[in-house]
N, C-alpha and C positions, 0 to 999 in steps of 0.2 A: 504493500500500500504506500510506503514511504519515499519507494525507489521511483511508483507509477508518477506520485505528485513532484518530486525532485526533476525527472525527466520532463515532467507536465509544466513546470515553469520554464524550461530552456527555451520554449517553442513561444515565438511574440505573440502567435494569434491565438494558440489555447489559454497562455496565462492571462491573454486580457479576459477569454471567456471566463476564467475563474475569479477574476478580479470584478468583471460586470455581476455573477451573481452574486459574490458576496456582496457585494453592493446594496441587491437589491432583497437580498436576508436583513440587511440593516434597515430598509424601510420597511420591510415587513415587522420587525420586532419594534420599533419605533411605532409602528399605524398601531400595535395592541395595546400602546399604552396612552392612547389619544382618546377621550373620553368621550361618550357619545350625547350630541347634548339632548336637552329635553327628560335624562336618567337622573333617576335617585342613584346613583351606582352605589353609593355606601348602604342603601336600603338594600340592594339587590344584593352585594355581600353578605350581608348579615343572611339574607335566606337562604343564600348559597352554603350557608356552612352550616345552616339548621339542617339542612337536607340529608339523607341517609340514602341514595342513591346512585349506585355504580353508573348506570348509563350517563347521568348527568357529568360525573367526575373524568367520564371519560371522555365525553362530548369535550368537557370544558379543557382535558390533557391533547388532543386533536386540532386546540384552537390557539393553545400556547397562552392559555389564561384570560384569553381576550373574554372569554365569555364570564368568568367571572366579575371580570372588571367592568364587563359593561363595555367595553370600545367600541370603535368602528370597525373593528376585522371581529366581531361577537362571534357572528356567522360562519366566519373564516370561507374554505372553501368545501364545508360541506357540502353545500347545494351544488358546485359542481362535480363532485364525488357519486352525489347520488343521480344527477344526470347522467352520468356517464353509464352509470350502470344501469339505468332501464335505456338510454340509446342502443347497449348494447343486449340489451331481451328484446324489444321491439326488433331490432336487426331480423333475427331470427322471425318475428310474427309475422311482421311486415315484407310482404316481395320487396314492396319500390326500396327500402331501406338495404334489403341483401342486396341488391342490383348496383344501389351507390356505393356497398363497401367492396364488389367486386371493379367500381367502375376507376380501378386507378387511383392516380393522386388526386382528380377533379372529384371523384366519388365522395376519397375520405376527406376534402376541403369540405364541401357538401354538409357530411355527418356534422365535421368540426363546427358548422356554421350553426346548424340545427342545434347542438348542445349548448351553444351559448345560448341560444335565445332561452332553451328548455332551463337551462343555470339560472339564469335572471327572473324567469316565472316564479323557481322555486324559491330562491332568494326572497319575492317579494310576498309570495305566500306564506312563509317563514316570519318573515318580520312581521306581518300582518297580525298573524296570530298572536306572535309573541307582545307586539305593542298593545293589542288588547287585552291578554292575557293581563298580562304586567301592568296595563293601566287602571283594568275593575280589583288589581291588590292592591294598589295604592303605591307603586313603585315608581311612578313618572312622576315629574315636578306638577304636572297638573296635567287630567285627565279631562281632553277635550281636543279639538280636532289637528289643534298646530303640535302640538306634543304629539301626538299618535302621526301626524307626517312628516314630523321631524325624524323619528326615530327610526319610521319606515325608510326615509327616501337613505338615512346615515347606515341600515344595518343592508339594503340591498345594493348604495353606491359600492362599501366597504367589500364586499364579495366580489362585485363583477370586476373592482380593483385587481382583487389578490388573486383572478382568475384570466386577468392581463397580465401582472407579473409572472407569471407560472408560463403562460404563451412566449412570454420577452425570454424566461432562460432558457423557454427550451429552443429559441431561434438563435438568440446570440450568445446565452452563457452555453454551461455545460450540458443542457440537454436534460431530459427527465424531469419538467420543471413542475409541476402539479404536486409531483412527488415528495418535490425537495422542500415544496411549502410546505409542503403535511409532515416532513422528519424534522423542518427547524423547531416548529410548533411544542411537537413531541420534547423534543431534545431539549428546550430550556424549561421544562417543567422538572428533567429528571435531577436537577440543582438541588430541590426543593425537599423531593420527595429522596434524595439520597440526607439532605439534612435531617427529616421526618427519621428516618430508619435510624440513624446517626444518634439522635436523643432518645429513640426508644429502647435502644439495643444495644446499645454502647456508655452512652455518658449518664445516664441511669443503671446500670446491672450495679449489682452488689457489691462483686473486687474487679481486679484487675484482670483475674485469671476469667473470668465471666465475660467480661468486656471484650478479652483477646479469643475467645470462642466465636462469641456471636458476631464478629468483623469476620471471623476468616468464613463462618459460614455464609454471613451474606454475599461477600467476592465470591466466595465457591460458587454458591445457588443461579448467580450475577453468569459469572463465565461459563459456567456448564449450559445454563441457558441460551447464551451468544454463540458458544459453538455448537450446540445442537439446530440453532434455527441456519446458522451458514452451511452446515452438512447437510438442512433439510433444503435449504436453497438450491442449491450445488448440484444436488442428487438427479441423477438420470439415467433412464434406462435407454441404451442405443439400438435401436432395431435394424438392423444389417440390409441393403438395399444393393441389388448388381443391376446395373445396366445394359443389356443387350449391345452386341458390337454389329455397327452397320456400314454399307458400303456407299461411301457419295466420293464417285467419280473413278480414282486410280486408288484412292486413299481409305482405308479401315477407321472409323472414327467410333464412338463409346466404349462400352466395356469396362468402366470404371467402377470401383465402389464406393458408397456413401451408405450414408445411416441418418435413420430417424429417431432426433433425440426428444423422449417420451421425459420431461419433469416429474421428479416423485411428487413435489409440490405444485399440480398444475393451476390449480385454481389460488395459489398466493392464499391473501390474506382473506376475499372473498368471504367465503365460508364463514368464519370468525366473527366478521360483522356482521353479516346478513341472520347467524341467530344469535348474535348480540341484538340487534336491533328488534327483533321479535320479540326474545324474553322482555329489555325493559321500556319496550313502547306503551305496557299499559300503567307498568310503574312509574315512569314520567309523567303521563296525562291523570296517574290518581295523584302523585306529588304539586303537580298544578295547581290539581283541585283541591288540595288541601283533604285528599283523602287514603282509605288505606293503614289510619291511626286506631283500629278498633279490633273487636276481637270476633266479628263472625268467620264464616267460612271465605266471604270474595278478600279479606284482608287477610287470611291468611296465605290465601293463595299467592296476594301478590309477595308477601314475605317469602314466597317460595320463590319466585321469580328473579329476585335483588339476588346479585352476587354476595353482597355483604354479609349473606345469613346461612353460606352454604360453607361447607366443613367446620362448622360452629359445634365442638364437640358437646356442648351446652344445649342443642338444638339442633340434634340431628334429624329430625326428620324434615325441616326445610333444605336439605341437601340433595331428597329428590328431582330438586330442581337442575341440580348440576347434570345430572345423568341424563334429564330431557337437554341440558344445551350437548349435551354431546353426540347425541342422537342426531340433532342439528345441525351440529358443523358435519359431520357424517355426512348425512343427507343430500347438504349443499355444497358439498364438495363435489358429490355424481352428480348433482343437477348443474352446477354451473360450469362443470368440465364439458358436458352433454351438449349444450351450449354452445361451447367455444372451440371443440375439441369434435371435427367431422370424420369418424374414420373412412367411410365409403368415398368421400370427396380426395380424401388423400389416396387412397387404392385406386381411384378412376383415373388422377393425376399422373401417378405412379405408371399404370399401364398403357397412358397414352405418350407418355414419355419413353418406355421398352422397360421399364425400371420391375424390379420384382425383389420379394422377400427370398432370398435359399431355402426350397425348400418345400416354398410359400405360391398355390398357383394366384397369378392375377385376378383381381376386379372381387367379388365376393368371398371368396375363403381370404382374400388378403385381409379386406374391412372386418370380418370375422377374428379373425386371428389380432389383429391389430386390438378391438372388440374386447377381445378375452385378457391381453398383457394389463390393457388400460384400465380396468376392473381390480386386478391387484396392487397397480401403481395409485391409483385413487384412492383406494384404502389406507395401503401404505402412508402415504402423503395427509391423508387424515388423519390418522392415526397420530402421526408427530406434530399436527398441526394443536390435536386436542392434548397431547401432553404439555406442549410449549405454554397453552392457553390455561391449563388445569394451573401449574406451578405456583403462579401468581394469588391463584384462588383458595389455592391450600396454606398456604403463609398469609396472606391476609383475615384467615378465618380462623387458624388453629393458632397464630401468633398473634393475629392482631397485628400484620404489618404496617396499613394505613397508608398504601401510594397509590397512585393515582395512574402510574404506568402500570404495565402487565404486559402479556405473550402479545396480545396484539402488536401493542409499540415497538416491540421487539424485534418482532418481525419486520415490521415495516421499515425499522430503521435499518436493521441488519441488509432488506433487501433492496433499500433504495440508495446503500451506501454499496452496495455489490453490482450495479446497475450503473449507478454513475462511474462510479470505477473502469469498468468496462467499457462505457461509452468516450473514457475520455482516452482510455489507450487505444480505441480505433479511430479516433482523433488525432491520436499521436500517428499510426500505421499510415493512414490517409496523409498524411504530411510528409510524412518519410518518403511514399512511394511515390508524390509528387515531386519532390526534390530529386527522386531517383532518374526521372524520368528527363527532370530539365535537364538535368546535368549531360 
């Protein structure tokens, strides 16, 4: 990594791209701390920390605090997060939509076009609710029409901002830029939340020999995590491909071999949030309403729901609930590989190309076969996805860790720092081979 960015600055045009995003990481942490007006922001702290709610904390770890604080990036870029992900189901529903993403680079300008506007809808839908939300609790300076379009027009400008910054790295910084707002965000909450572990595990424990336990376990817990999700990144299975050797003219041409490389983690982090967001969308909306504090059966249930209450060895039967999110990420792991992942489209490719698996006949026993590996690899890939995402959940419940980060962040950081990495040494390869060439 140290050798990639050393070589990454010799070159003038990459280090300016690493220089223009950091740049533009420094307006993003500056916009979370800009306060959004027409907000009680110190009212809406105060609830923010009465609240007992995992989705919230992690909403709020995704936005780099902004939402706690009330800013102008509140929103951040979720709403383009969750565009992107029904652009990419509608793809599937919609012919005209498959047609644009087969139709080249004017196709995916097209989509690209389409998710901003679909980004900006959400955004404004978002705010909407939230400024009335927030204004019938008494959270805005005064609840009436210029307060409720102030905070609207400040929490939907703030997104469609930080969803133009995210477009500007990935044209002139280093690329992956959507990404890289969603890891800054992440990454300076984990200051906080390493301070948080720090007084509760450390500069509190009994002696010293206590203290020197519960440090090495947390780096342990910390880096067994970090390398487990880069091995779960990394991971792939190669499916073996020859190419038929042909004659055009005096000259023998193909016959080469290649491989299809099948991801143990296909569907990323996907999964993870799609049944995060399931379990606590109802806990959010009773949390709103100020409901869910009581002791029949719909309040218990949502206590089954909250992260917060699962490996609680005090109350372990709200830990049912972990076993349905696992069921979940499972689930949406096959669904959203299903999805994005055609095997008959790659077998038809394959045979119209001469290409074949050894072994392997063309066109249906290929997609078949393909079919059957991609069934273990998805599992597999779930499987580590729902370890990664347990760990966090099992230290916060049976220790009381109290962070705000977990598997997901983890991931995401781990993957979007393994991605840029890689796009910036074929940045570097692209530079090299040009200079090869003039020369």
């Amino acid at each position: 990594m140290l050798e990639t960015f050393r070589n990454a600055f010799k070159i003038k045009d990459i280090r300016r791209r690493i220089f223009y995003t950091l740049f533009m990481l420094v307006v993003i942490r500056i916009g979370s701390q800009l306060p959004l007006p027409g907000v009680n922001a110190e009212l809406i702290t105060n609830w923010f920390a009465n609240q007992d709610t995992d989705a919230l904390n992690f909403f709020d770890a995704i936005t780099g605090g902004s939402f706690e604080q009330m800013s102008v990036f509140a929103l951040n870029i979720t709403p383009y997060i969750t565009s992107s992900i029904i652009m990419q189901l509608l793809t599937i529903a919609i012919p005209k939509l498959e047609e644009m993403q087969k139709d080249g680079e004017d196709g995916r300008k097209k989509i690209v076009e389409i998710t901003r506007y679909v980004t900006v809808a959400l955004a404004l839908l978002q705010s909407v609710a939230m400024a009335i939300g927030f204004g019938r609790s008494g959270y805005l300076e005064s609840y009436d029409a210029l307060h409720v379009i102030m905070m609207v027009a400040g929490l939907t400008a703030g997104s469609a901002v930080l969803m133009w910054i995210g477009e500007r790295i990935t044209e002139k910084g280093v690329g992956n830029g959507i990404s890289i707002v969603l890891t800054i965000n992440i990454i300076s909450r984990i200051p906080e939340d390493m301070m948080t572990l720090y007084t509760k595990f450390i500069e509190d424990a009994s002696n010293v020999g206590n203290a020197i336990i519960a440090a090495v376990v947390i780096l342990a817990v910390i880096l067994v995590t970090v390398v487990f999700v880069i091995i779960l990144q990394d991971g792939e299975r190669k499916i073996p491909v020859q190419y038929s050797k042909k004659i055009q003219g005096r000259r023998q041409v193909g016959g080469q071999s290649t491989h299809i490389p099948l991801k143990v983690n296909t569907a990323g982090v996907i999964p993870v949030i799609f049944a995060q967001s399931i379990m606590q969308f109802p806990v959010v909306i009773a949390s709103i309403l100020g409901k869910g504090n009581g002791t029949g059966i719909g309040s218990q249930i949502l206590r089954g729901l909250s992260q917060s209450n699962w490996c609680d060895p005090n109350q372990p039967i709200y830990s049912i609930g972990l076993l349905v999110y696992i069921v979940l990420i499972i689930a949406f792991a096959y669904f959203y590989t299903s999805i994005t992942f055609n095997p008959l489209e790659i077998a038809n490719n394959m045979k119209r190309q001469g290409g074949f698996i050894p072994g392997i006949r063309p066109g249906k026993p290929t997609s078949d076969y393909l079919t059957k590996i991609l069934k273990y690899i998805i599992f597999i890939g779930a499987a580590g996805l729902t370890i990664v995402a347990v760990i966090p959940i099992f230290f916060n419940g049976v220790f009381n860790a109290d962070v705000s980060f977990g598997g997901t962040s983890i991931i995401i950081i781990v993957g979007v720092i393994i991605e840029t990495l890689k796009q910036i040494e074929s940045q570097m390869l692209v530079r090299y081979y040009k200079g090869f060439l003039n020369d």
